[in-house]
Backbone as JSON, one array per atom type, in Angstrom:
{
  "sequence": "XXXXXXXXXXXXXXXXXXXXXXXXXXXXXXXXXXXXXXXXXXXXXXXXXXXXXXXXXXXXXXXXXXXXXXXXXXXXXXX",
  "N": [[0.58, 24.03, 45.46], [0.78, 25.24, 48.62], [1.16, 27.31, 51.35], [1.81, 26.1, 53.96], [3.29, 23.75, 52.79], [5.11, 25.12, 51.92], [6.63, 26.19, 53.62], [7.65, 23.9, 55.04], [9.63, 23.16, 53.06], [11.08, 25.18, 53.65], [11.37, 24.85, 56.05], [13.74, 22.06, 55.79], [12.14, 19.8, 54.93], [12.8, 16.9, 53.72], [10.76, 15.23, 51.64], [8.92, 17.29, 50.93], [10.89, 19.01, 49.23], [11.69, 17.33, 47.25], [9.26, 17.46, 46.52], [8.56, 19.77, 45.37], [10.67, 20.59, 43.23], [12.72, 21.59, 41.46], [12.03, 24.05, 42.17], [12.57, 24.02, 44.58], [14.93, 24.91, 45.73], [15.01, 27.63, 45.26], [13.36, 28.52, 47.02], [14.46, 29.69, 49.42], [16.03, 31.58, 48.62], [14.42, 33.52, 48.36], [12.31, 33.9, 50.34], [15.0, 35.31, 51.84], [14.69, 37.33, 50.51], [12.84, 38.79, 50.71], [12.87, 39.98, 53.58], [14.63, 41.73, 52.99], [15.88, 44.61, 54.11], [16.7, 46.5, 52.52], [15.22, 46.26, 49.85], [11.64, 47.27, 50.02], [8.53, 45.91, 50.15], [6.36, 47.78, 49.5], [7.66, 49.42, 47.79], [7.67, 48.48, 45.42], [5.1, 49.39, 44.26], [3.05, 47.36, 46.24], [0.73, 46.04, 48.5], [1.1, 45.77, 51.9], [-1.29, 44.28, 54.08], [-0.65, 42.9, 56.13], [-2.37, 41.94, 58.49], [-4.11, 40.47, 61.16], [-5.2, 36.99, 60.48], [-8.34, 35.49, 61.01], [-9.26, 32.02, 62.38], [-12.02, 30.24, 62.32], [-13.14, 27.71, 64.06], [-15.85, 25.22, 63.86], [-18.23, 23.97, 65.1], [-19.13, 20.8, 65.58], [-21.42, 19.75, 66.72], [-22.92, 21.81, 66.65], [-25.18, 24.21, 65.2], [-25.18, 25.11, 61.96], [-24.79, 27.64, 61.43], [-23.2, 28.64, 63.66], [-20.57, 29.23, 65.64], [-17.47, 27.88, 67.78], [-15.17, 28.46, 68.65], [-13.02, 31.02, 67.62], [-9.56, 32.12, 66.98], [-6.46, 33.02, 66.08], [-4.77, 33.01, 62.88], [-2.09, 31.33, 62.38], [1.06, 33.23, 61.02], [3.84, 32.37, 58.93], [7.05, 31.94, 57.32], [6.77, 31.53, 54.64], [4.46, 33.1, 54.27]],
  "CA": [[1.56, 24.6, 46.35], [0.41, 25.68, 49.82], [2.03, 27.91, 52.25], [2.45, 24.93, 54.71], [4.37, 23.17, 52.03], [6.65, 26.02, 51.38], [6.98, 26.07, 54.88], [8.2, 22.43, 55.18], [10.57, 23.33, 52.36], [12.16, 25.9, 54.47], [12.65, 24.02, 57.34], [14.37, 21.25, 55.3], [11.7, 18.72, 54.74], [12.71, 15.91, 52.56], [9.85, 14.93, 51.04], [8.19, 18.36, 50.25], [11.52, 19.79, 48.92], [11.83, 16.54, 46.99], [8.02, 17.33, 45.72], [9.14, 20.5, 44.13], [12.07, 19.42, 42.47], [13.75, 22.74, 40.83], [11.34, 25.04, 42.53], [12.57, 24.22, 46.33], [16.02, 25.92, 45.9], [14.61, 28.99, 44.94], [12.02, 29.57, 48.26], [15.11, 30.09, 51.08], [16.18, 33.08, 48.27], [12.99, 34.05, 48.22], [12.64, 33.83, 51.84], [15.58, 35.92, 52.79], [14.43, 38.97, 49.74], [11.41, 39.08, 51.33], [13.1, 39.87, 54.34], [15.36, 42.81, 53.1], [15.07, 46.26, 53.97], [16.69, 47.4, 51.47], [14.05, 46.54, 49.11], [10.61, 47.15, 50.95], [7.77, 45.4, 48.69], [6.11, 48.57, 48.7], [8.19, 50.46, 46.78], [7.23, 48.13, 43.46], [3.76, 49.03, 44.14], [2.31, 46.43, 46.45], [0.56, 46.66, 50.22], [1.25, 44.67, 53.24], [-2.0, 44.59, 54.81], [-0.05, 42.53, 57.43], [-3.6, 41.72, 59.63], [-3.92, 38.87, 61.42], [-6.35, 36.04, 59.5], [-8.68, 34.75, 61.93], [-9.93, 31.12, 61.8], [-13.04, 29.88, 62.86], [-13.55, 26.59, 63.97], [-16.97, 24.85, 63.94], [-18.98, 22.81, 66.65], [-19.9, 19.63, 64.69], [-22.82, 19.37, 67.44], [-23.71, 23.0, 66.72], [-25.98, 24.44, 64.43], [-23.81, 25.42, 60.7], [-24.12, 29.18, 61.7], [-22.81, 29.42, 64.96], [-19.52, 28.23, 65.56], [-17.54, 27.95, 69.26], [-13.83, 29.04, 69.15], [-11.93, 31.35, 66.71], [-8.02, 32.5, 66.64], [-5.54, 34.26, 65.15], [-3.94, 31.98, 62.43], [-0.29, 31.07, 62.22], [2.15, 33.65, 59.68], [4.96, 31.58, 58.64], [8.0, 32.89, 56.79], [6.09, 31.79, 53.55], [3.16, 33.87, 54.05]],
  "C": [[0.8, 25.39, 47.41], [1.51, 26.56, 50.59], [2.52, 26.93, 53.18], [3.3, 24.41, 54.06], [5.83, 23.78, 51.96], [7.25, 25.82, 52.61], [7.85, 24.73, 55.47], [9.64, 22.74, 54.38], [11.5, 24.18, 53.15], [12.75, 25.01, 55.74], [13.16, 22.25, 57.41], [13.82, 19.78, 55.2], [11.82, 17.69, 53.9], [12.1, 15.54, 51.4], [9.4, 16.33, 50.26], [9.08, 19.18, 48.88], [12.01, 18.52, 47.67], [10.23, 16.92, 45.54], [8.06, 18.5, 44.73], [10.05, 20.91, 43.9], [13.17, 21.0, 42.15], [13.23, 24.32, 41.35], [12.34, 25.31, 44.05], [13.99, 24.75, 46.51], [15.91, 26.98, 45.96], [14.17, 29.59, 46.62], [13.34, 29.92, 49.16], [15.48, 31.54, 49.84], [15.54, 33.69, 48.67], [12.77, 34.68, 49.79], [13.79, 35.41, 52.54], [15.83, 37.84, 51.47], [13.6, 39.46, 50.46], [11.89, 40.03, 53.0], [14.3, 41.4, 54.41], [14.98, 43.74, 53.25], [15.85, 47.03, 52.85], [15.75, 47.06, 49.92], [12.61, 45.99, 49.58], [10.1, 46.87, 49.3], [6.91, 47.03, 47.96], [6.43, 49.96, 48.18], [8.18, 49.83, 45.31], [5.79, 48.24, 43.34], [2.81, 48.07, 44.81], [1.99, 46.7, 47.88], [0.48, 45.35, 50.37], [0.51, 45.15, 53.69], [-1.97, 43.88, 56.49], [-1.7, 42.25, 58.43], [-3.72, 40.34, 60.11], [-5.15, 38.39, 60.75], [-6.75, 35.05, 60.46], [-9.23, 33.26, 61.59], [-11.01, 30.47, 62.93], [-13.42, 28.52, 62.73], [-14.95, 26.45, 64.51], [-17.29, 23.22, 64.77], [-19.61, 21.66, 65.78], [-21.64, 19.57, 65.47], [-24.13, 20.8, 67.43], [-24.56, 23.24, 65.3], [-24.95, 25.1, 63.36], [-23.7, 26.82, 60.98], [-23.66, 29.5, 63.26], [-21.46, 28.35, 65.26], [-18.59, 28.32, 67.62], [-16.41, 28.32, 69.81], [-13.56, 29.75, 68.1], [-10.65, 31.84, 67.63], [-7.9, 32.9, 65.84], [-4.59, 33.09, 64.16], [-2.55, 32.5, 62.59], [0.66, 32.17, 61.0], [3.38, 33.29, 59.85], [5.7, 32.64, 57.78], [7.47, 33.02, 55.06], [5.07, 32.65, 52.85], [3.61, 35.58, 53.48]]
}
């Protein structure tokens, strides 16, 4: 299970929501707890370090330590 996947599942992919079978009802709950303020996560104990997660793509023509673009990855509703 990937975050992309879940992600598919939310926005009503056939196949993915098909791939987990008794699970893929659950994530839009999930989805819209995550999402309440009336219960912030960390009040059960847990931190949102919320930061963006950079990704670093690599220069096939470059040398393995030096790479030639990064970004800011994608946060989906799964993440």
């Amino acid at each position: 299970m990937t975050y992309t996947n879940v992600n598919k599942v939310l926005e009503g992919d056939a196949e993915m929501t098909e791939r987990y079978g008794v699970l893929a009802p659950r994530f839009p709950r999930y989805e819209r707890a995550s999402a309440d303020p009336q219960c912030p996560p960390n009040e059960h104990g847990s931190i949102d370090f919320d930061l963006p997660e950079p990704v670093i793509e690599f220069d096939e023509e470059a040398a393995h330590d030096q790479y030639h673009a990064q970004r800011e990855k994608h946060r989906a509703p799964a993440h």
